[in-house]
N, C-alpha and C positions, 0 to 999 in steps of 0.2 A: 798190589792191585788198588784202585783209587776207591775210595769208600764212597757207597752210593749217596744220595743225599735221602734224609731221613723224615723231613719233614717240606708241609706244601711251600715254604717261603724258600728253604733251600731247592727245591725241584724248580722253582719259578729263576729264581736268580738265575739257575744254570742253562734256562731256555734264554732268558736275558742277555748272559754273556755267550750262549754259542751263537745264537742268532747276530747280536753285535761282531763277533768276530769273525761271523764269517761273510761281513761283506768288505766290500775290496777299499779302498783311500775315495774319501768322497772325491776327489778331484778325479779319477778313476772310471768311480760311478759316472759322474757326471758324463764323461766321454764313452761310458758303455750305455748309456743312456741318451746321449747324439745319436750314435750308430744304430740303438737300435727305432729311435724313430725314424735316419733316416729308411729305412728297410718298409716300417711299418706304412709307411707314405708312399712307398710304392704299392704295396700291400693293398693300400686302401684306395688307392689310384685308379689300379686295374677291377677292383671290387666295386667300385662306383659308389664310395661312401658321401653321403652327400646330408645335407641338414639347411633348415631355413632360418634361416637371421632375422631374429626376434625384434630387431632394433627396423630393417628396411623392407623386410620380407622378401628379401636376393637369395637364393638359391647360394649353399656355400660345399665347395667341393675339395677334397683332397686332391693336395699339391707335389705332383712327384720329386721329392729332390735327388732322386737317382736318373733321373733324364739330363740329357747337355743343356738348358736352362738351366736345371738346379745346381747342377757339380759346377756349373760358370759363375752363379752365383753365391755359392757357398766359399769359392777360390778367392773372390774379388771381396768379397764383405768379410772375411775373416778377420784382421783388422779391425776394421771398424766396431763388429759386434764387439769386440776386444774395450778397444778403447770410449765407444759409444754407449758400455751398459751402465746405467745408471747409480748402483752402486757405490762403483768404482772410484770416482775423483770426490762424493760426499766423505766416505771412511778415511778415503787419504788425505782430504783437506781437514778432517776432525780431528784426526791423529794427530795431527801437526801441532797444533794448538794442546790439547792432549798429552800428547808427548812433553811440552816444555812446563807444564803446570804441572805434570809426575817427574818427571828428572830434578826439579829444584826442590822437591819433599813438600810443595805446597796440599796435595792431598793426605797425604800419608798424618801431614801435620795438623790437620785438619780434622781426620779423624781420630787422631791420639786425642784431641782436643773436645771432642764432642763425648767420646768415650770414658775418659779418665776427669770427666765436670761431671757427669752423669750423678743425679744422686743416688744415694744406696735403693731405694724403693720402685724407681724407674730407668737402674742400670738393665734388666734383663728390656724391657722394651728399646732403649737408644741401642744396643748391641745390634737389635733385629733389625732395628729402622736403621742406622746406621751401615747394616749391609747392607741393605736395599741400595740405597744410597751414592754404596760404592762401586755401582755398575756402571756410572758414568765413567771409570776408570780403570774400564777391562779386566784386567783377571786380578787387581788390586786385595780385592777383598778375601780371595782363597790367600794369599800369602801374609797379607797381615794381620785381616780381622777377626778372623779364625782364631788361628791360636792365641792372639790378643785376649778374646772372648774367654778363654778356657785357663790363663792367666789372673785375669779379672776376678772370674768365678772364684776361679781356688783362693786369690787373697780373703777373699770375702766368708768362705768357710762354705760355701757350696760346690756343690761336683762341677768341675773344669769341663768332665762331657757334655754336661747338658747347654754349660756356655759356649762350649766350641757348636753343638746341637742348634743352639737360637741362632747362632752366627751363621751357618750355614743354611738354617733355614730360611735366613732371609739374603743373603747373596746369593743361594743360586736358586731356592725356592720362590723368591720374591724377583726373581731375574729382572723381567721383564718393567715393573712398576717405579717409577722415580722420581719425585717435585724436579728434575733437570732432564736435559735432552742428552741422552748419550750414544755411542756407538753405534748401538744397536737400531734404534729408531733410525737415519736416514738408511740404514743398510738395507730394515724392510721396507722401507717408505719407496725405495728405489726397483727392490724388487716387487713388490706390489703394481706401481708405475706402470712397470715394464709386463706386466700380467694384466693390467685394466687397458691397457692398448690394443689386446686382444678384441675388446670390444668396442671400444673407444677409442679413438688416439690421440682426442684431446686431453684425456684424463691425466692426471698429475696428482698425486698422493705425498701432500706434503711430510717434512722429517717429524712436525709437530700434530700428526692427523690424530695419536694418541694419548695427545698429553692430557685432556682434562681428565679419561677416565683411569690413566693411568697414575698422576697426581692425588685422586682418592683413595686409589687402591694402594698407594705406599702405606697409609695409616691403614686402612683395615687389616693386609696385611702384616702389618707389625703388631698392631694388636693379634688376629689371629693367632700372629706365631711367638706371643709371649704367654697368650692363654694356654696353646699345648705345651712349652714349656714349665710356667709351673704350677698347670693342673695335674700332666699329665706325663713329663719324662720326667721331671727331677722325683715323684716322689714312687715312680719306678725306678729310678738308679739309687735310691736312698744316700745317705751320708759316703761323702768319698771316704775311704780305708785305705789308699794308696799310698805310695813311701816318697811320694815326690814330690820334695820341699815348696813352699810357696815361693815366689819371685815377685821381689820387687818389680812397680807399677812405676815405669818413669813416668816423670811428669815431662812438660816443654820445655826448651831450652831457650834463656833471654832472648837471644837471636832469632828461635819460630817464634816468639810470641811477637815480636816485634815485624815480623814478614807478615802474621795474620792480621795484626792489626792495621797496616798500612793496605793489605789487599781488602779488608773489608770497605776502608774508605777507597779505596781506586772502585769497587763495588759498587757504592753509593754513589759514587761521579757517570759512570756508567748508568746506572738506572736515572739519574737525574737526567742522563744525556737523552735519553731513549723518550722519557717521559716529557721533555720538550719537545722533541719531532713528532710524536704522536699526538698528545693531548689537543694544543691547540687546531681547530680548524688550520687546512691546507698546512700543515705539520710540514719540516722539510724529511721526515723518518714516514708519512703517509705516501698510500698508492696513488697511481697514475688519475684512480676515480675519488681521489679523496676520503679513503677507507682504510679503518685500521687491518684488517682482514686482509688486505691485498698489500697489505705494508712490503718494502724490504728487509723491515726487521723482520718478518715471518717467514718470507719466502727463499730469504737470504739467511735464513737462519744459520745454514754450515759456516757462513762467511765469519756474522755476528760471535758464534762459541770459538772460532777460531783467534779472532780479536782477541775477543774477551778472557779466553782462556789464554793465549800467549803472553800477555800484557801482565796478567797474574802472577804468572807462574817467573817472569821477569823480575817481576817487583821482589815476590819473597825470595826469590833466589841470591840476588843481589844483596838482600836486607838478613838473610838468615844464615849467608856465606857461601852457600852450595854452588853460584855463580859466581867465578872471578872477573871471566871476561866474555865477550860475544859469543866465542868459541862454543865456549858452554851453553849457551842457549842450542845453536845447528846440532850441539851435539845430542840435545835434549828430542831433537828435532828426529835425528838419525835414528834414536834409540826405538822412537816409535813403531819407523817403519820397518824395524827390525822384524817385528812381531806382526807384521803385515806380507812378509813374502810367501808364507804357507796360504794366504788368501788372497795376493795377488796370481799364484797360479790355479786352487782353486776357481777363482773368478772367469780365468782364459776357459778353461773349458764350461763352467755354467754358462757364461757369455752366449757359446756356441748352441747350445741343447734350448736356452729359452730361444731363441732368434730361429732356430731349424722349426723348433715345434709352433709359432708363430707363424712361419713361413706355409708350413705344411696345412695350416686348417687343422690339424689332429684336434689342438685345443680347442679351438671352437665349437668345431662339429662335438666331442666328448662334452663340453659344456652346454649345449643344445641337447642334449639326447639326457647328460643328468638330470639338468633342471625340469626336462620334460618329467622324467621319473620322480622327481620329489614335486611338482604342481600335482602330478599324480597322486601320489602318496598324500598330498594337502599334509604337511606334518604339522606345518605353522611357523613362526619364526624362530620361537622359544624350542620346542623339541630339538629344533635344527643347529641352535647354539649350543647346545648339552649336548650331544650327537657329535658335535665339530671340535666341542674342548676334550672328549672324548678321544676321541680319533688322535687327535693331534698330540695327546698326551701320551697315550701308544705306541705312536709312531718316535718322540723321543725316547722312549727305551731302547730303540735300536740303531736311531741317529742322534750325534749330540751337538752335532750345530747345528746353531737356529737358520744362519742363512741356511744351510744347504737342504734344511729341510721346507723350508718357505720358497726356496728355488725350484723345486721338486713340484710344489702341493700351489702354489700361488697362479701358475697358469691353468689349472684346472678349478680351484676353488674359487676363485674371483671372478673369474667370468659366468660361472655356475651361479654364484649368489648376483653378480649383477643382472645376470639375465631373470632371476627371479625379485629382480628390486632391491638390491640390498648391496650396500656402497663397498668399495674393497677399503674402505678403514674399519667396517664391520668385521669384514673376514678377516684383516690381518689382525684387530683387538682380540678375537675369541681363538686364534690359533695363538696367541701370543700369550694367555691363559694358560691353556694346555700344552704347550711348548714350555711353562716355567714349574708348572704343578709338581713334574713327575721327575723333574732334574736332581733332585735329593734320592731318590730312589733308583737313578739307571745306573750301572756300572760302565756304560759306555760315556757317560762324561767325565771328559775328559780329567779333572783333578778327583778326582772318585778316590783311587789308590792315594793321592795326597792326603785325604782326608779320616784313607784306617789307619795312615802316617801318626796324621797327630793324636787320634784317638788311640793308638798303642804308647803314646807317651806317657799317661796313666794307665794304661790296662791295656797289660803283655797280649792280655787274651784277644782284643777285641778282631773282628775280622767281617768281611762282608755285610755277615747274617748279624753282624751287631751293627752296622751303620742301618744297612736296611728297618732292620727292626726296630731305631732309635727313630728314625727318618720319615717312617710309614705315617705317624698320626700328623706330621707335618704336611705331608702329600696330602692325604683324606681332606683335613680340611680346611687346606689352601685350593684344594678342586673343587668343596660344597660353597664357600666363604664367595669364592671369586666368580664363581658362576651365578651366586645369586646375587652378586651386586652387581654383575653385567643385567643379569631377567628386570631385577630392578632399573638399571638406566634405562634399557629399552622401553620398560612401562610407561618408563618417565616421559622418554620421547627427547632423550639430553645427548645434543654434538658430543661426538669422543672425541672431540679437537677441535680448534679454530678452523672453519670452516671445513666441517669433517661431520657431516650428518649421519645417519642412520640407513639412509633407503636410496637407492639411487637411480634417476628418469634420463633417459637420455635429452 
């Protein structure tokens, strides 16, 4: 007989993971969630759901797509929704680049480098910031920096947990926050896009809509999460007692140092390049109006990490040995999109579900009728950010990809906040808050079980209710930290991105 759970963190966990597990493969979802708005769009068809557009004052009505218009249109656009979501060809073209700067070890060596220079007094900080970091290179950070962390520690004479602990808490608790553009930005930039079209269809949410406020928030978070570290887990875990030997700290090898140091100068040619096309008047790197803000260095941004990151990743390869011939770059190439087929099909069906619920009016009219309910409510802007990081942080306990939960939550909340004024790089910064808060705490993310993996490497014992409970005051106050230095920009009245304001007017 399974032994009940005995306390509130165990009862909670176990809602955590039944609720987790018993929903179906997001790609799944997504297609039970086409079907069922197409259904719902008849529903609302024959109901005479109907709402006023705040933007023209046109009368806005649900769209049957179970009629011979819609089933014609649904046949003939399938395709396109496919290959036209916005997404789609940013991640694949970022990958690329991506993929050949990780296959030649230029990251990996990189952060050995930034890690093992560290000095003794501000190793627990470079670990955290460090992870942050290394979310420009996808799931990088759970298989190196981690247990690297918990290595480190132990040479050092402190608990290996609490290093694996900081290391974690800042790759997946610090997910979202990064001085660089990664993955993850154009993926919601795109799905956001495709959710402000709803109201707009000029609107365009650039990959860089978060970078200024997400660029601060690497150092608060990293501070934050060196403060719970050692105020607050190491001298809860007290002195390790374990039986398992310390391990030598490699250091670089001639060959990486000599790749780093050649790609910092390829770096510097680069930014010297970027910085003649912009700087001067009529720049040949300026926009069409003679503005940095409409540059193609910004808007072309995927192109730009693509270059840049390919060119890189070339040099150290070459220079560090990992590359012999061409070969090995394509190959570096391949390896990316390896890890892109589970969200290449993922994407076929979201593709369909945003485009049907767009089609149908559902979104609009439901965002015309919330935002009626919160003008009501007057809650104000600030409650409604705490409220949303809230929500959002929630709802990652049960979902643990960010797209699929921004694909879900982005056609309703974006329109919702722009029809109450408030721009969709607002909504996606403050869902991208509480989308990162509670990552250390859901068992439905995915490296979850990797990481009682490595924390059973010193202690046989450890299990769930010990991640969770090492994990908790990382969550707590990565949600108070982050939330009040959003209350704060907003006070300010400070772009979360080049040309990425706060309020937004048709």
């Amino acid at each position: 007989m399974n032994k009940k759970p005995e306390n509130f963190i165990d009862r909670f966990i176990t809602v955590i993971e039944r609720g987790g597990n018993a929903l179906p493969h997001p790609a799944a979802l997504f297609g039970l969630f086409g079907l069922i708005t197409l259904m719902i769009s008849a529903l609302g068809y024959f109901a005479g759901w109907q709402g006023i557009h705040p933007a023209n004052g046109e009368t806005v009505k649900v769209i049957n797509l179970l009629s011979v218009d819609g089933l014609h249109r649904i046949l003939l656009d399938m395709v396109n929704n496919y290959t036209g979501f916005a997404p789609l060809g940013i991640v694949m073209v970022a990958m690329l680049g991506i993929g050949v700067a990780e296959s030649s070890g230029l990251i990996k060596a990189a952060i050995n480098a930034l890690l093992i220079r560290a000095p003794r007094k501000s190793v627990t900080f470079m670990i955290v910031f460090t992870g942050i970091l290394s979310n420009i290179a996808s799931d990088l950070g759970y298989i190196l920096i981690i247990p690297l962390a918990g290595v480190i520690f132990h040479s050092l004479g402190r608990h290996p947990i609490a290093g694996m602990s900081a290391a974690f808490a800042g790759v997946s608790g610090g997910f979202s926050a990064n001085l660089l553009i990664g993955t993850i930005d154009p993926l919601l930039a795109g799905l956001s896009t495709e959710a402000a079209h709803i109201i707009d269809l000029g609107y365009y949410v650039m990959p860089t809509a978060n970078f200024y406020f997400m660029a601060i928030s690497t150092f608060v978070i990293a501070i934050a999460g060196t403060w719970v570290t050692t105020a607050w887990v190491e001298p809860r875990l007290g002195k390790y007692s374990g039986d398992v030997e310390t391990e030598p700290v490699s250091g670089l090898q001639p060959g990486e140092r000599r790749g780093l140091k050649w790609v910092l100068i390829l770096l510097a040619g680069w930014l010297v390049l970027f910085a003649a096309g912009l700087i001067p008047d009529h720049g040949f790197l300026r926009g069409a109006d003679n503005s940095v803000l409409h540059s193609p260095l910004l808007k072309g941004f995927i192109s730009i990490l693509f270059i840049v990151a390919t060119s890189c990743g070339i040099v150290y390869g070459y220079l560090a040995g990992t590359f012999k011939k061409h070969v090995d770059v394509i190959n570096g190439m391949n390896s990316s999109f390896k890890s892109l087929v589970s969200f290449l099909v993922l994407v076929f069906f979201a593709a369909q579900f945003v485009a049907w619920f767009k089609w149908s009016n559902l979104g609009l009219i439901l965002a015309i009728k919330g935002a009626a309910i919160l003008q009501a409510l007057d809650l104000g802007l600030i409650p409604l950010v705490i409220l949303f990081v809230i929500f959002s942080g929630f709802i990652n306990l049960f979902m643990g990809r960010a797209s699929a939960k921004w694909a879900i939550m982005g056609p309703v909340f974006i329109p919702m906040f722009m029809i109450l004024g408030y721009s969709p790089e607002l909504s996606q910064a403050v869902f991208r808050i509480g989308d990162s808060v509670t990552n250390v705490i859901s068992p439905m993310m995915s490296f979850f079980a990797l990481i009682i993996v490595y924390y059973q490497k010193y202690d046989q014992k450890s299990g769930i209710g010990t991640l969770i409970g090492t994990m908790l005051p990382y969550s707590f106050v990565f949600f108070i930290v982050w939330t009040l230095l959003m209350i704060v920009w907003i006070w300010l009245g400070l772009p979360l991105g080049p040309e990425a304001g706060l309020y937004y007017s048709k």
